[in-house]
N, C-alpha and C positions, 0 to 999 in steps of 0.2 A: 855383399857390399851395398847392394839395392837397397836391401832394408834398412842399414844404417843411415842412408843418404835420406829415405825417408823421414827417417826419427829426429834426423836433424834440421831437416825442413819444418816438420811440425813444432818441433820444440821452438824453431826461430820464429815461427809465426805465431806461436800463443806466446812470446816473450814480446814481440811487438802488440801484442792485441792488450796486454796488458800494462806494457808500455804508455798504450795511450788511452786507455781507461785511468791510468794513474795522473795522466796531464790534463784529466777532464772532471777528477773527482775534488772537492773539497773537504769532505766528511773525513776526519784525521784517523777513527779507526780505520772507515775502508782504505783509505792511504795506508794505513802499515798495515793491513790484510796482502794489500798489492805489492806492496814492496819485500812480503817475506814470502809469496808466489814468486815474485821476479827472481829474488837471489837463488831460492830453488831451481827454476829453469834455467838459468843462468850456471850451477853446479852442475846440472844434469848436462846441458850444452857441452861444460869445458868435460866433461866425462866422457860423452860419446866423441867428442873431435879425436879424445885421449884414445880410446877404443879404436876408431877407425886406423889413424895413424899406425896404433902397431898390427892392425889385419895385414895393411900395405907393405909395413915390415917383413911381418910374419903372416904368411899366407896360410901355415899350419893350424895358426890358433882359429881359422874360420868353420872349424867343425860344430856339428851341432851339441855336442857334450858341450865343449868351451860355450858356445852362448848362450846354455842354458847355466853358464855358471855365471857367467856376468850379469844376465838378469836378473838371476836370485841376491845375488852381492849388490845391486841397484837399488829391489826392493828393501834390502836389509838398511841400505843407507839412508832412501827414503822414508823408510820405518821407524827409521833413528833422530830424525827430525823432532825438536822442539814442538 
């Protein structure tokens, strides 16, 4: 659960970091660069909140097969990105 508390810290903090790089840019591509990072982390975010919740649930699914399935299913949605 360490971990994921991790990932979710990091995640909030490059969502803010890019937050305000975006309220500091005027250059209209890097605006929609920033802004389809943001909704990215933002996906990822409501992902892992999603994830943690049902660990809390379910204390079974915190084995290391199951995380290595969720991370593979991550990258595959990351991968899937426009």
């Amino acid at each position: 659960m360490g971990h994921m508390n991790r990932e979710i810290l990091k995640n909030q903090m490059q969502l803010e970091e890019v937050n305000q790089e975006l309220l500091t840019t005027d250059d209209p591509t890097t605006q929609k660069v920033l802004q389809l990072l943001a909704e990215c982390l933002w996906e990822e975010s409501k992902e892992l909140l999603l994830q943690k919740k049902r660990l809390q649930r379910e204390p079974w699914m915190n084995s290391e097969a199951y995380n290595e399935y969720l991370l593979s299913h991550q990258l595959k949605l990351l991968r899937s990105r426009p």
